[in-house]
N, C-alpha and C positions, 0 to 999 in steps of 0.2 A: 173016415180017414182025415178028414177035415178039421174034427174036433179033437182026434191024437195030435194032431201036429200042433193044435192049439197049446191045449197041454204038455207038449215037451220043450215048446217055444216058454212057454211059461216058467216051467222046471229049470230050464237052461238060463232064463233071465233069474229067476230064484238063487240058481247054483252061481251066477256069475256074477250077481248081490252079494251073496253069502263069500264068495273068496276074493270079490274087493274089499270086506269088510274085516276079515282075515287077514289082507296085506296090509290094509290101516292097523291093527291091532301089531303085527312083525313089526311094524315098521316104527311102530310108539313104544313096542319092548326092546328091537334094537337102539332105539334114541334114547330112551332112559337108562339103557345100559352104557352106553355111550358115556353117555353125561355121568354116572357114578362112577365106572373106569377111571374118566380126567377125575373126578375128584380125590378118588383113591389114589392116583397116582401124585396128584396134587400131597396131599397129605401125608404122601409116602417119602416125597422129596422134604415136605419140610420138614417130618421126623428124623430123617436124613441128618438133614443141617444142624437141626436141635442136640444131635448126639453127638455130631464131628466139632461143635461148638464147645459142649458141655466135656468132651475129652481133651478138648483144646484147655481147658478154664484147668482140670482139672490137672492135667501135664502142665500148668504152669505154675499151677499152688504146689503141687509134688517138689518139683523147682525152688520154687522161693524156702520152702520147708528145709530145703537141704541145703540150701547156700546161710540158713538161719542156723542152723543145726552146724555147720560147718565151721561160721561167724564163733558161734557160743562155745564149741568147742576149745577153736584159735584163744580166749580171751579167757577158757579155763585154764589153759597150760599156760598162758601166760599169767594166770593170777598166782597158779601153782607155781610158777617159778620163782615168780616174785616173794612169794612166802617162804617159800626154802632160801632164797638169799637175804631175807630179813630174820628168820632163824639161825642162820649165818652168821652173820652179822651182830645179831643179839648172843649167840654164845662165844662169839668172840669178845664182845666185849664184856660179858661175866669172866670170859679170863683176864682178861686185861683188870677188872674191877680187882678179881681175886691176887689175881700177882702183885697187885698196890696195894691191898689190903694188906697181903704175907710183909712184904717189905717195909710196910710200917710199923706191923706188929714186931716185927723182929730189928724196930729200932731202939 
């Protein structure tokens, strides 16, 4: 009887080695889980920012492109207009040329 109780005292320290050594091992998979979570989450914020930045960058060259686009427009009708008033201008005064011309000829 003496030497059962040896052996289950022994068993019992065994067993209770064996699932302190088990809550170290929980407790080092909870911690390194731990620590990988913050870093993903870490990483997750800065991806985060990296893309509300790069839509930032990107909404503002969109911007510049169309206030450019807009600019080059404005200075094409204004070149176009300017061209039609110096066609204007230039066949007006091919009339002017030609009615000097007629009236001398027909001096």
């Amino acid at each position: 009887a003496l030497r059962r109780e040896e052996d289950l005292r022994a068993e019992l320290n065994d067993l209770a080695a064996e699932l302190d050594d088990a809550r170290r091992d929980a407790d080092t998979a909870v911690a390194e889980s731990e620590a990988k979570r913050q870093r993903l989450e870490t990483k997750l914020s800065e991806t985060e920012k990296a893309l509300a930045a790069a839509k930032e960058r990107q909404s503002a060259q969109a911007s510049e492109h169309a206030r450019r686009l807009e600019r080059a427009s404005e200075e094409l009708a204004e070149m176009h207009r300017k061209l039609i008033q110096t066609q204007s201008e230039a066949a007006e005064s091919a009339g002017a040329t030609d009615a000097v011309r007629k009236r001398l000829e027909g001096q």
